[in-house]
ZAVEX-18986 format. One record per atom (N, C-alpha, C, O, CB): residue number from 1; chain; atom name; x, y, z. Coordinates in Angstrom, 1 decimal, always signed. Glycine has a CB too. Layout:
<pts>
(pt NUM; "A"; "CA"; (X; Y; Z)),
...
</pts>
This chain:
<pts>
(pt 1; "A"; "N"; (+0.8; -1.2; +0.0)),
(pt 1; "A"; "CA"; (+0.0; +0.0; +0.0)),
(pt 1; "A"; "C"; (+0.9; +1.2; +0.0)),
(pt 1; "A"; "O"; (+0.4; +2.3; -0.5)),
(pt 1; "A"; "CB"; (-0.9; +0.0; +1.2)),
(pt 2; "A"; "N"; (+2.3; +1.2; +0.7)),
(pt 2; "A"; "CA"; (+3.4; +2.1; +0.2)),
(pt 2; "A"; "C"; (+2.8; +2.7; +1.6)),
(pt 2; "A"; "O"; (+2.7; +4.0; +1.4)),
(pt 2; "A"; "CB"; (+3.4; +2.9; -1.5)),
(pt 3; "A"; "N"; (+2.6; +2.4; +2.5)),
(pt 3; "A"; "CA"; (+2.4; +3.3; +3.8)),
(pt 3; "A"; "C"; (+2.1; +3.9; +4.6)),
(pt 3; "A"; "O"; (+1.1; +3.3; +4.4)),
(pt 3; "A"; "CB"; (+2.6; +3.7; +4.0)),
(pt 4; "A"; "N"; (+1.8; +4.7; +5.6)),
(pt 4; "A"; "CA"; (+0.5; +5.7; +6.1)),
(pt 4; "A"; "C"; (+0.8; +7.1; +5.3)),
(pt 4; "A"; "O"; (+0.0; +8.1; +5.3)),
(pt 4; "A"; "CB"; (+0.5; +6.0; +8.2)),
(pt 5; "A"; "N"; (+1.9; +7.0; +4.7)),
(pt 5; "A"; "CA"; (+2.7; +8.9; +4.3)),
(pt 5; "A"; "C"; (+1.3; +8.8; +2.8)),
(pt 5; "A"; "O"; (+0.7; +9.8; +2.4)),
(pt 5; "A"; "CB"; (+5.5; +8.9; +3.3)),
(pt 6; "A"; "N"; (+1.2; +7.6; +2.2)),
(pt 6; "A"; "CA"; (+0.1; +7.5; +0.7)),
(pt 6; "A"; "C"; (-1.4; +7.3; +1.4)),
(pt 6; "A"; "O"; (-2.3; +7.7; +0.6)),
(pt 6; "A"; "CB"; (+0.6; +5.7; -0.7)),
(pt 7; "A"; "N"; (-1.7; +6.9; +2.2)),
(pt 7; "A"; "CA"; (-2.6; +6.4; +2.7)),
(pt 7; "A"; "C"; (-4.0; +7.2; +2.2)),
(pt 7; "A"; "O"; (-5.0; +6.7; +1.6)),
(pt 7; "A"; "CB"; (-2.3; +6.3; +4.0)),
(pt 8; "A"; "N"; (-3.7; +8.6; +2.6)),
(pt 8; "A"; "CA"; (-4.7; +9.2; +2.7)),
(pt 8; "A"; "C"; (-5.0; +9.5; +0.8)),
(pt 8; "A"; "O"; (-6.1; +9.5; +0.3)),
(pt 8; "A"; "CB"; (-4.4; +10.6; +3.7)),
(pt 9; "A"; "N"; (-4.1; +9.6; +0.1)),
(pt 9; "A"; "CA"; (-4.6; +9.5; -1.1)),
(pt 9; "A"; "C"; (-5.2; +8.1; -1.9)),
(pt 9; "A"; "O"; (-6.0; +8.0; -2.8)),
(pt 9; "A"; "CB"; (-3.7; +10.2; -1.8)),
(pt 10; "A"; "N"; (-4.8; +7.3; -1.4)),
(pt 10; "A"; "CA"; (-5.7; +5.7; -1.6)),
(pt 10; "A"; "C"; (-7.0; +6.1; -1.4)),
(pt 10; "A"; "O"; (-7.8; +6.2; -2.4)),
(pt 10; "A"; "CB"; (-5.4; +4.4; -0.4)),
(pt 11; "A"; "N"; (-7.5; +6.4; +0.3)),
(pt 11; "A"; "CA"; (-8.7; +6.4; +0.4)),
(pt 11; "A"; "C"; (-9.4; +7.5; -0.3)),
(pt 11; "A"; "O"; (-10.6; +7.4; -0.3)),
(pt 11; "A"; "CB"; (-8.9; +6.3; +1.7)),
(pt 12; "A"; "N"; (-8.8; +8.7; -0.9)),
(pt 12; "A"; "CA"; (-9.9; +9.2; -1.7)),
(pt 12; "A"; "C"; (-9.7; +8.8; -2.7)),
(pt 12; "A"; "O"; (-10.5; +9.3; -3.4)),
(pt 12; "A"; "CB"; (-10.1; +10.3; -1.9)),
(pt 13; "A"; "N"; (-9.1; +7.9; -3.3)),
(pt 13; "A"; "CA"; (-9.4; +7.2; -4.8)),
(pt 13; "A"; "C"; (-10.3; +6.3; -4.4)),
(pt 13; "A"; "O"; (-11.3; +6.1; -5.1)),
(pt 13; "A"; "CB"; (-8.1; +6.5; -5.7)),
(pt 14; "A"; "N"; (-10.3; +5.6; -3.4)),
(pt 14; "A"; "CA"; (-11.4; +4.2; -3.2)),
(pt 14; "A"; "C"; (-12.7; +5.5; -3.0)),
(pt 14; "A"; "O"; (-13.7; +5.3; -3.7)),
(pt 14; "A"; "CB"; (-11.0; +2.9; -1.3)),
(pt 15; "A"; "N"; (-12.7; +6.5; -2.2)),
(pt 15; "A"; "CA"; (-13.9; +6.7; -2.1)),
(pt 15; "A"; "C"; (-14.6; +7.4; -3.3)),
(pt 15; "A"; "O"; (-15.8; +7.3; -3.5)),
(pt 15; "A"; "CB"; (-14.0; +7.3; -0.9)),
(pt 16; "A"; "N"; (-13.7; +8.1; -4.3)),
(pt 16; "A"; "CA"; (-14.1; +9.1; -5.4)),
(pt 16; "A"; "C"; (-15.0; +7.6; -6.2)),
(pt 16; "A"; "O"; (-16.0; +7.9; -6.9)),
(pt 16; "A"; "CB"; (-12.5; +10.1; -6.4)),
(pt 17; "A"; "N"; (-14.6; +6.0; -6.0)),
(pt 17; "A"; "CA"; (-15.4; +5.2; -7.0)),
(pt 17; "A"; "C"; (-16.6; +4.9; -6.1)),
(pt 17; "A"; "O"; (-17.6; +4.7; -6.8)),
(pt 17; "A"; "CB"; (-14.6; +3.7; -7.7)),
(pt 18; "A"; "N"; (-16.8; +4.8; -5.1)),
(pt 18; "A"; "CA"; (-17.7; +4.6; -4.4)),
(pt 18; "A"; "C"; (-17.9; +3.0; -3.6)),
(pt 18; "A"; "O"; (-18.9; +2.4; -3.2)),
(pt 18; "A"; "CB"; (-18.6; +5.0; -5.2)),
(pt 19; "A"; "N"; (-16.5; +2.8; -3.6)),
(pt 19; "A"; "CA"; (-16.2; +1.5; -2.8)),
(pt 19; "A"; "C"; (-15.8; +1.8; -1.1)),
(pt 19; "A"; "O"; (-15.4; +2.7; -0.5)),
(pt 19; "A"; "CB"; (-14.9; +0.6; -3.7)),
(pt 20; "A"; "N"; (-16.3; +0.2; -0.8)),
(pt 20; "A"; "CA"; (-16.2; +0.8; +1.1)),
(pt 20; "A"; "C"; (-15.0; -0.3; +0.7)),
(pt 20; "A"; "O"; (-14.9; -1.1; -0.2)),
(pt 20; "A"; "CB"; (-17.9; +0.4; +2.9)),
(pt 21; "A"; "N"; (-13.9; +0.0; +2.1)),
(pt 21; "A"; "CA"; (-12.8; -0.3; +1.9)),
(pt 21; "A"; "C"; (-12.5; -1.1; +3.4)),
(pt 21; "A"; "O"; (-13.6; -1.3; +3.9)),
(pt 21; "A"; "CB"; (-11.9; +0.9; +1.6)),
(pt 22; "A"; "N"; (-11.7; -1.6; +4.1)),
(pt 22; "A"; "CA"; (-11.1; -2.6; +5.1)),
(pt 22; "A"; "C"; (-10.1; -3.0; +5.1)),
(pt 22; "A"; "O"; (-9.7; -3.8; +4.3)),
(pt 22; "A"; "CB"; (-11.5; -3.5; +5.1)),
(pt 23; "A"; "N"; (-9.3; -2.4; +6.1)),
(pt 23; "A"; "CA"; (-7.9; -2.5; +6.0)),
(pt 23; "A"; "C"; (-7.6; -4.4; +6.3)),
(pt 23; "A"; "O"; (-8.6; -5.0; +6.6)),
(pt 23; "A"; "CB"; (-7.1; -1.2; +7.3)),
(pt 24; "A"; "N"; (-6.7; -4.9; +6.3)),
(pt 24; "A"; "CA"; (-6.0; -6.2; +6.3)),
(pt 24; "A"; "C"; (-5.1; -6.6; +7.4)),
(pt 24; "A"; "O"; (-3.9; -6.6; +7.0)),
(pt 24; "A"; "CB"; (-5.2; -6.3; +5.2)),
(pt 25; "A"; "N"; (-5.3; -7.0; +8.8)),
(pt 25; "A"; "CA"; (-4.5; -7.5; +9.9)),
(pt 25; "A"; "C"; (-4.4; -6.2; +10.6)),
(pt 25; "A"; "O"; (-5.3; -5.3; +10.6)),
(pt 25; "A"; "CB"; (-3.1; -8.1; +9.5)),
(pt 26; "A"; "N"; (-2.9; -6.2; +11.4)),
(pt 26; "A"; "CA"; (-2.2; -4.8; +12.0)),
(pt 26; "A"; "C"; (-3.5; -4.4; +12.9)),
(pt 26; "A"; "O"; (-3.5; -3.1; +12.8)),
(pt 26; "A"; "CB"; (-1.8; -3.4; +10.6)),
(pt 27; "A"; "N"; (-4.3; -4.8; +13.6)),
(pt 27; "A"; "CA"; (-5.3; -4.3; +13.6)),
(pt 27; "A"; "C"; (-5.1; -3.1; +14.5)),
(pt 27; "A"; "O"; (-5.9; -2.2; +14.3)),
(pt 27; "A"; "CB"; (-6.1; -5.0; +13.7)),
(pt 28; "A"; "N"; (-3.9; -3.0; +15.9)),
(pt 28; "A"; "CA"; (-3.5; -2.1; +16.6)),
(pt 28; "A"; "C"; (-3.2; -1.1; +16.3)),
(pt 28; "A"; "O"; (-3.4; -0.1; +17.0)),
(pt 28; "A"; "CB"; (-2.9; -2.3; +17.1)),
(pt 29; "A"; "N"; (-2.6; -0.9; +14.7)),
(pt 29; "A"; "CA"; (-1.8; +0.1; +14.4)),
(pt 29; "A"; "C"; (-3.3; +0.6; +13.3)),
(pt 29; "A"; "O"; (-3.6; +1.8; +13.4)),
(pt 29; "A"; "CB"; (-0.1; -0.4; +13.7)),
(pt 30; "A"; "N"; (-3.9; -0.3; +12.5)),
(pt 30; "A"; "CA"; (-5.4; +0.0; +11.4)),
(pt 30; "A"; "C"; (-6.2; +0.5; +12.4)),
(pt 30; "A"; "O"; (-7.2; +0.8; +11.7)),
(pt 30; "A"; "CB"; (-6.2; -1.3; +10.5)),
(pt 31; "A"; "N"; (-6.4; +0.6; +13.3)),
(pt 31; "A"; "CA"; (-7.9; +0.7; +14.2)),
(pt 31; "A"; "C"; (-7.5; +2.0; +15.3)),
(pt 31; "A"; "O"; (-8.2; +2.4; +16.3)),
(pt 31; "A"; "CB"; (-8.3; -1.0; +15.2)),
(pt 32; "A"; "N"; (-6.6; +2.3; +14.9)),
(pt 32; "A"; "CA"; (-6.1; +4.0; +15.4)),
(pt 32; "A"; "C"; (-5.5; +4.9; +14.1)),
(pt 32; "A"; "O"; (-5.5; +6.1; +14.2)),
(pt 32; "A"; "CB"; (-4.6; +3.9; +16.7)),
(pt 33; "A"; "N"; (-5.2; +4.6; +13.6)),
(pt 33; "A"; "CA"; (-5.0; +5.3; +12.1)),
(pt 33; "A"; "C"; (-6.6; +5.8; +11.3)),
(pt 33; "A"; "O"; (-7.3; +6.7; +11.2)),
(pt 33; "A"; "CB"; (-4.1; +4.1; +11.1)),
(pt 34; "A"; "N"; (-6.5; +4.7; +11.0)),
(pt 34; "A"; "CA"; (-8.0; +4.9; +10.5)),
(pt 34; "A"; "C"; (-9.2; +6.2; +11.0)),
(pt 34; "A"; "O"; (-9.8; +7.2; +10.5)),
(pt 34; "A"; "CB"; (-8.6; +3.6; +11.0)),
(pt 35; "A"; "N"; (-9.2; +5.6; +12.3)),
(pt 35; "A"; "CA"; (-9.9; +6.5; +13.2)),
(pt 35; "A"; "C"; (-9.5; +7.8; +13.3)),
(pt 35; "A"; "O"; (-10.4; +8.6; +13.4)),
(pt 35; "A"; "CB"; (-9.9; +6.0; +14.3)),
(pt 36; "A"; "N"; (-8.4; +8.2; +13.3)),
(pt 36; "A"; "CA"; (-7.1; +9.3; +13.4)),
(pt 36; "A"; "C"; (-7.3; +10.5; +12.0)),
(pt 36; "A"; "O"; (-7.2; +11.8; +11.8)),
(pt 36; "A"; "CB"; (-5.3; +8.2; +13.0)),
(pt 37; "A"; "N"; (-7.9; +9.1; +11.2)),
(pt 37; "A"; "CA"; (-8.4; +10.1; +9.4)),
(pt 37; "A"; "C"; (-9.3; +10.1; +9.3)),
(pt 37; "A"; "O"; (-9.6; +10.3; +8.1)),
(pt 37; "A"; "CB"; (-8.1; +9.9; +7.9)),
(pt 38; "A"; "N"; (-10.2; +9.7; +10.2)),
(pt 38; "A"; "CA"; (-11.6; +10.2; +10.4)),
(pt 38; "A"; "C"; (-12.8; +9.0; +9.9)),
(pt 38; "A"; "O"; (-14.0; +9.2; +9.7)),
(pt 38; "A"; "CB"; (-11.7; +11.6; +9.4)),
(pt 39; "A"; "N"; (-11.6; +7.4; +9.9)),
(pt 39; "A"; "CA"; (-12.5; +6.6; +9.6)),
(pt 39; "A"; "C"; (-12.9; +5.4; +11.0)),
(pt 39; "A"; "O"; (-12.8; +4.2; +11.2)),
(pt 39; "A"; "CB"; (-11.9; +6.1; +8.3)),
(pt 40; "A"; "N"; (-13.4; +6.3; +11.5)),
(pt 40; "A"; "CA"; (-13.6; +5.1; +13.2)),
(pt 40; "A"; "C"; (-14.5; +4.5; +13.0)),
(pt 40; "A"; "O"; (-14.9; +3.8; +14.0)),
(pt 40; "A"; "CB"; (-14.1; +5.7; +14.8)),
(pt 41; "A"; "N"; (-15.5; +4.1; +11.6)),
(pt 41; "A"; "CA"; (-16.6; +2.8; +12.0)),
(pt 41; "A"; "C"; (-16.1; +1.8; +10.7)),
(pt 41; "A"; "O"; (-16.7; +0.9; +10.2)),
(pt 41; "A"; "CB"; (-18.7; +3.2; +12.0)),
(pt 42; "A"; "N"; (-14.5; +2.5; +10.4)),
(pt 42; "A"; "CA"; (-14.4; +1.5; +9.5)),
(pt 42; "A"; "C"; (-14.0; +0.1; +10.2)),
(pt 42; "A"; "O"; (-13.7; -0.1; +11.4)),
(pt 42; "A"; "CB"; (-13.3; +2.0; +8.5)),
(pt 43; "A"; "N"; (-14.2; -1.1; +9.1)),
(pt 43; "A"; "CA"; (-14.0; -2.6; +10.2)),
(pt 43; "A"; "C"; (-12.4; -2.9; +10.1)),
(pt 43; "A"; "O"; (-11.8; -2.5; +9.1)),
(pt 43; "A"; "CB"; (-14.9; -4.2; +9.5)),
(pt 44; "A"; "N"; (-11.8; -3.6; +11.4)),
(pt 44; "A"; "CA"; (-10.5; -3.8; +11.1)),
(pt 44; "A"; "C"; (-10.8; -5.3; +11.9)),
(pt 44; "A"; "O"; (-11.4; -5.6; +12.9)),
(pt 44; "A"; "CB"; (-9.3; -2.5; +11.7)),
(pt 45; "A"; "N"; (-10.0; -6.1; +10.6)),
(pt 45; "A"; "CA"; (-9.9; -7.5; +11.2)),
(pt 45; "A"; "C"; (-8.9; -7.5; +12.0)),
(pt 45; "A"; "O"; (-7.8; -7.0; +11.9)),
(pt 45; "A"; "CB"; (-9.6; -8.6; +10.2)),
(pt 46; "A"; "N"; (-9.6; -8.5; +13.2)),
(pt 46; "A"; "CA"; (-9.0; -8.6; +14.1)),
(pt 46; "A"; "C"; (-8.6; -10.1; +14.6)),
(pt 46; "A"; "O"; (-9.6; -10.7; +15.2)),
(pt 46; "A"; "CB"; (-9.7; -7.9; +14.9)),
(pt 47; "A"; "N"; (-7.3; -11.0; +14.4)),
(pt 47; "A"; "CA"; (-7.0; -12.1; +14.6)),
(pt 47; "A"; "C"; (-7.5; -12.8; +15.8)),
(pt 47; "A"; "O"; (-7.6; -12.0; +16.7)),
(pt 47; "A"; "CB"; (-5.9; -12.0; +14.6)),
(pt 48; "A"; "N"; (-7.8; -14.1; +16.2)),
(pt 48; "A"; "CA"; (-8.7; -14.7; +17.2)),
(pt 48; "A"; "C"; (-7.4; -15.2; +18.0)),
(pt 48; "A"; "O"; (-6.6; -16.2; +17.8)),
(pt 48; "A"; "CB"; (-9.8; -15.9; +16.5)),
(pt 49; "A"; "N"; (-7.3; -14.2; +19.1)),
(pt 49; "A"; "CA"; (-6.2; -14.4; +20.2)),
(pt 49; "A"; "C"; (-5.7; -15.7; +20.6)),
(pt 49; "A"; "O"; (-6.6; -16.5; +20.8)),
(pt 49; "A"; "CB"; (-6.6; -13.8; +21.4)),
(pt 50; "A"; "N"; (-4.7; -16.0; +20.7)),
(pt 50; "A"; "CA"; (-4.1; -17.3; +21.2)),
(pt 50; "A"; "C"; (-4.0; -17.7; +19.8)),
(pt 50; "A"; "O"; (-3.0; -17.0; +19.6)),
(pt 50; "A"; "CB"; (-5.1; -18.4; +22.2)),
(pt 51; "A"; "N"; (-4.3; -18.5; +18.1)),
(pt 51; "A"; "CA"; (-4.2; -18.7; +17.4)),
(pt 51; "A"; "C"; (-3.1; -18.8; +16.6)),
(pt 51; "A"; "O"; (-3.0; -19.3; +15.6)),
(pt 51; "A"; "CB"; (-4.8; -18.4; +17.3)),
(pt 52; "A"; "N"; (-2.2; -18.1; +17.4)),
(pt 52; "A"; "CA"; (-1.0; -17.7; +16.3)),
(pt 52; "A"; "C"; (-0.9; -16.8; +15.1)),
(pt 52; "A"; "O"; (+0.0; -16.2; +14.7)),
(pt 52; "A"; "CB"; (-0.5; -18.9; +15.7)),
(pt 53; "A"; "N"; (-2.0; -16.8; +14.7)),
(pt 53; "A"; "CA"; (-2.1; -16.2; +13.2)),
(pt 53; "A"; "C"; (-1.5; -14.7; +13.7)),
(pt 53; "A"; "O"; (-0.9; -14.2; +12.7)),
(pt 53; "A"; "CB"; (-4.0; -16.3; +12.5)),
(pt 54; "A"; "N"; (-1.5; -14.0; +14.5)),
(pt 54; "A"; "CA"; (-0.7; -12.6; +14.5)),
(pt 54; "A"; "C"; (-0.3; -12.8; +16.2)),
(pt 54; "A"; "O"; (-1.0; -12.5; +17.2)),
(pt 54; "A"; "CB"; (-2.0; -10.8; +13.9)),
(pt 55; "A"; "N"; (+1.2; -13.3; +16.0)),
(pt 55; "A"; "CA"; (+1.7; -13.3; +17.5)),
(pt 55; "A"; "C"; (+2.0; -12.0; +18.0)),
(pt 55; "A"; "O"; (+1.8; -11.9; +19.2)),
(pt 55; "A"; "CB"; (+2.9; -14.3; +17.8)),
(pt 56; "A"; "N"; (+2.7; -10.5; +17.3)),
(pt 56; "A"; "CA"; (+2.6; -9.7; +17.8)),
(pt 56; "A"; "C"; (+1.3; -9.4; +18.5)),
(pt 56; "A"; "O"; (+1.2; -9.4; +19.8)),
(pt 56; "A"; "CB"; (+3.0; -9.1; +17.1)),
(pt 57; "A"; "N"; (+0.2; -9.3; +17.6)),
(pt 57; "A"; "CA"; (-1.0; -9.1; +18.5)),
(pt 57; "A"; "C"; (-1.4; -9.7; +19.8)),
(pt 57; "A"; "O"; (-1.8; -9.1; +20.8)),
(pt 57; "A"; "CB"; (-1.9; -9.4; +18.0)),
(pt 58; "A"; "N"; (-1.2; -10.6; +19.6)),
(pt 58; "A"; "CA"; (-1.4; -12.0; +20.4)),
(pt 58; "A"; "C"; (-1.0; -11.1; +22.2)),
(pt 58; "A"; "O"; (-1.6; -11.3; +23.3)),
(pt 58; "A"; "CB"; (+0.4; -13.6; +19.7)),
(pt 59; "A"; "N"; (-0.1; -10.3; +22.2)),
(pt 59; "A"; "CA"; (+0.9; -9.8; +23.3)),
(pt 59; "A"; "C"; (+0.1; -8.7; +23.9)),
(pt 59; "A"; "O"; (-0.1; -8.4; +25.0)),
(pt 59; "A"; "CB"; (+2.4; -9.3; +22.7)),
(pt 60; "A"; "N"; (-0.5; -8.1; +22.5)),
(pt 60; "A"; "CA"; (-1.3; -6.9; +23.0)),
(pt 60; "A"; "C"; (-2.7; -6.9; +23.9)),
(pt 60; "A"; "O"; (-3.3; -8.0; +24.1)),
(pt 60; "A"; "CB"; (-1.7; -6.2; +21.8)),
(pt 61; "A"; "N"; (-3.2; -5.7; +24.4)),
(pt 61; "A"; "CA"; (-4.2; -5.4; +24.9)),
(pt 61; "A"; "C"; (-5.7; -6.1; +24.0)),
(pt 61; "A"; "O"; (-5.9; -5.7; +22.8)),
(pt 61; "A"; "CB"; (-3.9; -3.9; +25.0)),
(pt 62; "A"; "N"; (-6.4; -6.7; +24.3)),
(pt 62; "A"; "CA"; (-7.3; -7.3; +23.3)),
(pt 62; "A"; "C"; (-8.5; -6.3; +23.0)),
(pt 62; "A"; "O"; (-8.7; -5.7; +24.0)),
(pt 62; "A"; "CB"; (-7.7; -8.7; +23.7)),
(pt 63; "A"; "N"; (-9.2; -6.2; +22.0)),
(pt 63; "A"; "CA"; (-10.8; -5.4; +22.0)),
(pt 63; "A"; "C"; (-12.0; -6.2; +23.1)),
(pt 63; "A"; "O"; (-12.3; -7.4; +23.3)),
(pt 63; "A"; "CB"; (-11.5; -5.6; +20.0)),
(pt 64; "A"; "N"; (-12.4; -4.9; +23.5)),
(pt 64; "A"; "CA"; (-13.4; -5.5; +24.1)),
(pt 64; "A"; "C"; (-14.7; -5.6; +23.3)),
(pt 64; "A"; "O"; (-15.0; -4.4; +23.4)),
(pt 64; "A"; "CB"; (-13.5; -4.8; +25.2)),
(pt 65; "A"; "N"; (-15.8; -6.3; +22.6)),
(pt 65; "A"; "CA"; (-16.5; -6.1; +21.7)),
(pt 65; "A"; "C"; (-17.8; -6.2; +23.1)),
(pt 65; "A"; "O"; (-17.9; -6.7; +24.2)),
(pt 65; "A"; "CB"; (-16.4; -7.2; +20.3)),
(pt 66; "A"; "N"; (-18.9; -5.2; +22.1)),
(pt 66; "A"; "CA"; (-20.2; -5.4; +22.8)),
(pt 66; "A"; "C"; (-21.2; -4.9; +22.0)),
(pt 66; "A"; "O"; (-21.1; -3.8; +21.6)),
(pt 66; "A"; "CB"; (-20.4; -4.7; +24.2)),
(pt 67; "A"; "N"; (-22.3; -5.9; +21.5)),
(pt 67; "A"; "CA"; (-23.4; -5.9; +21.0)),
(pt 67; "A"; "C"; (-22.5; -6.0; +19.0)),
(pt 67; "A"; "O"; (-23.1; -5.5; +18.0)),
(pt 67; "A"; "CB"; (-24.5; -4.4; +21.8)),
(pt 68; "A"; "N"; (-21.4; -6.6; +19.0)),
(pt 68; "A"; "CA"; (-21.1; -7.0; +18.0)),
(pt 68; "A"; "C"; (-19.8; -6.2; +17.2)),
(pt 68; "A"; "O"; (-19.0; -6.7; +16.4)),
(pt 68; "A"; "CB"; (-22.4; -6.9; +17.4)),
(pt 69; "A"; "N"; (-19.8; -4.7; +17.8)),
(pt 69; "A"; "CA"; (-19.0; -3.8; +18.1)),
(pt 69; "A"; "C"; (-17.7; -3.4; +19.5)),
(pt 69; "A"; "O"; (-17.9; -3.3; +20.7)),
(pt 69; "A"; "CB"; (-19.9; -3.0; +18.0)),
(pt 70; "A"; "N"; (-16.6; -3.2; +18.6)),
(pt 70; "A"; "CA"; (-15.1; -2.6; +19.2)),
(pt 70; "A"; "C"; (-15.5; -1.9; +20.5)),
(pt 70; "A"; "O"; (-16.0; -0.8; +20.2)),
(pt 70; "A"; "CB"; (-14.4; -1.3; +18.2)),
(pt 71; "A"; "N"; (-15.5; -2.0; +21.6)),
(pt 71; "A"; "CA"; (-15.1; -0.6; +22.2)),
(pt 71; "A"; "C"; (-14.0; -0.1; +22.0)),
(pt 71; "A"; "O"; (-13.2; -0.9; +21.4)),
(pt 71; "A"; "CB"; (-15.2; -0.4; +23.5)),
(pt 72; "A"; "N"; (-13.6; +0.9; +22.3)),
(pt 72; "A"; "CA"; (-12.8; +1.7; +21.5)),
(pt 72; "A"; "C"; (-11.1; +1.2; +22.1)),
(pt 72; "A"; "O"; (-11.3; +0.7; +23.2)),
(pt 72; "A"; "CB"; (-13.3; +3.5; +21.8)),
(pt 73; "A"; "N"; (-10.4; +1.2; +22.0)),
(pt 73; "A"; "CA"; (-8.9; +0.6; +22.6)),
(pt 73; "A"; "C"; (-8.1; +1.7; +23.4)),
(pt 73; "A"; "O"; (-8.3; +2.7; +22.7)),
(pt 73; "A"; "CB"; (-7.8; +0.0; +21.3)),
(pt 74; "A"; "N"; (-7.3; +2.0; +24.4)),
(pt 74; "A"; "CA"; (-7.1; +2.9; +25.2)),
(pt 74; "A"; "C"; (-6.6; +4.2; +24.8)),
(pt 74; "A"; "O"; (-6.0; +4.1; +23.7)),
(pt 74; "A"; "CB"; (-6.5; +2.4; +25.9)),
(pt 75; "A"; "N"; (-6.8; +5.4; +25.3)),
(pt 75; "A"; "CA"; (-5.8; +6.4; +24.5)),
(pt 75; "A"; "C"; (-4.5; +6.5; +24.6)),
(pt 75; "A"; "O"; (-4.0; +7.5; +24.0)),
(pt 75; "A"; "CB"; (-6.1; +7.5; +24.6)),
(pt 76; "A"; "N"; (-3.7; +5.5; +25.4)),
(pt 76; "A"; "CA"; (-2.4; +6.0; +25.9)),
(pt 76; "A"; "C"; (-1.7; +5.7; +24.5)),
(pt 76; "A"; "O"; (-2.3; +5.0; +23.7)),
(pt 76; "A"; "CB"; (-1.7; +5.1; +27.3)),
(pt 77; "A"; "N"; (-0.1; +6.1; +24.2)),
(pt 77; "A"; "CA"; (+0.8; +5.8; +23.6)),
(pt 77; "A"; "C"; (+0.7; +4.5; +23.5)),
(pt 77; "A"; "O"; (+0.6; +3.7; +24.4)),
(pt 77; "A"; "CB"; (+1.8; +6.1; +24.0)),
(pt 78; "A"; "N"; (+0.8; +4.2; +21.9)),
(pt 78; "A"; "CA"; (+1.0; +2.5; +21.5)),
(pt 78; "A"; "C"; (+0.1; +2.1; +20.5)),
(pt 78; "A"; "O"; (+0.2; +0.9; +20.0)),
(pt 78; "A"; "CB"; (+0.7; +1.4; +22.7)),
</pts>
Protein backbone atom coordinates (compact mmCIF):
# COMPACT_ATOMS: atom_id res chain seq x y z
CA UNK A 1 0.00 0.00 0.00
CA UNK A 2 3.39 2.08 0.22
CA UNK A 3 2.44 3.33 3.81
CA UNK A 4 0.48 5.68 6.13
CA UNK A 5 2.73 8.88 4.25
CA UNK A 6 0.15 7.50 0.66
CA UNK A 7 -2.63 6.37 2.65
CA UNK A 8 -4.68 9.25 2.67
CA UNK A 9 -4.65 9.53 -1.05
CA UNK A 10 -5.70 5.71 -1.57
CA UNK A 11 -8.67 6.37 0.40
CA UNK A 12 -9.85 9.17 -1.74
CA UNK A 13 -9.39 7.21 -4.83
CA UNK A 14 -11.40 4.23 -3.17
CA UNK A 15 -13.86 6.67 -2.06
CA UNK A 16 -14.12 9.06 -5.36
CA UNK A 17 -15.41 5.17 -7.03
CA UNK A 18 -17.69 4.57 -4.42
CA UNK A 19 -16.24 1.47 -2.82
CA UNK A 20 -16.18 0.84 1.09
CA UNK A 21 -12.76 -0.32 1.94
CA UNK A 22 -11.07 -2.60 5.06
CA UNK A 23 -7.90 -2.47 6.02
CA UNK A 24 -5.97 -6.23 6.27
CA UNK A 25 -4.50 -7.48 9.88
CA UNK A 26 -2.21 -4.78 11.98
CA UNK A 27 -5.25 -4.26 13.58
CA UNK A 28 -3.53 -2.11 16.58
CA UNK A 29 -1.83 0.08 14.37
CA UNK A 30 -5.39 0.04 11.43
CA UNK A 31 -7.85 0.74 14.20
CA UNK A 32 -6.08 4.00 15.43
CA UNK A 33 -5.04 5.31 12.14
CA UNK A 34 -8.02 4.93 10.53
CA UNK A 35 -9.89 6.47 13.19
CA UNK A 36 -7.09 9.30 13.36
CA UNK A 37 -8.39 10.15 9.38
CA UNK A 38 -11.56 10.22 10.36
CA UNK A 39 -12.47 6.62 9.60
CA UNK A 40 -13.65 5.09 13.22
CA UNK A 41 -16.60 2.75 12.04
CA UNK A 42 -14.36 1.55 9.49
CA UNK A 43 -13.99 -2.56 10.16
CA UNK A 44 -10.55 -3.77 11.10
CA UNK A 45 -9.86 -7.55 11.16
CA UNK A 46 -9.02 -8.60 14.13
CA UNK A 47 -6.99 -12.09 14.62
CA UNK A 48 -8.65 -14.73 17.16
CA UNK A 49 -6.18 -14.37 20.17
CA UNK A 50 -4.14 -17.32 21.17
CA UNK A 51 -4.19 -18.73 17.40
CA UNK A 52 -0.96 -17.71 16.31
CA UNK A 53 -2.13 -16.25 13.24
CA UNK A 54 -0.68 -12.55 14.45
CA UNK A 55 1.67 -13.33 17.52
CA UNK A 56 2.61 -9.70 17.81
CA UNK A 57 -1.02 -9.12 18.54
CA UNK A 58 -1.35 -12.03 20.43
CA UNK A 59 0.89 -9.84 23.25
CA UNK A 60 -1.34 -6.86 23.03
CA UNK A 61 -4.16 -5.40 24.88
CA UNK A 62 -7.26 -7.30 23.30
CA UNK A 63 -10.76 -5.39 21.97
CA UNK A 64 -13.37 -5.50 24.11
CA UNK A 65 -16.52 -6.09 21.72
CA UNK A 66 -20.25 -5.42 22.84
CA UNK A 67 -23.35 -5.94 21.04
CA UNK A 68 -21.12 -7.00 17.97
CA UNK A 69 -18.98 -3.78 18.08
CA UNK A 70 -15.13 -2.55 19.22
CA UNK A 71 -15.11 -0.58 22.22
CA UNK A 72 -12.80 1.69 21.52
CA UNK A 73 -8.92 0.58 22.64
CA UNK A 74 -7.13 2.86 25.16
CA UNK A 75 -5.81 6.40 24.49
CA UNK A 76 -2.37 5.95 25.88
CA UNK A 77 0.78 5.76 23.58
CA UNK A 78 0.99 2.50 21.47
Amino acid sequence: MAGITRLRGILDQIEATGTLFAPHMFAHVHSRVFAALGYATCPSEWGVPGSGVDQYADSLPQPTLRDGFMEPLSDEPG
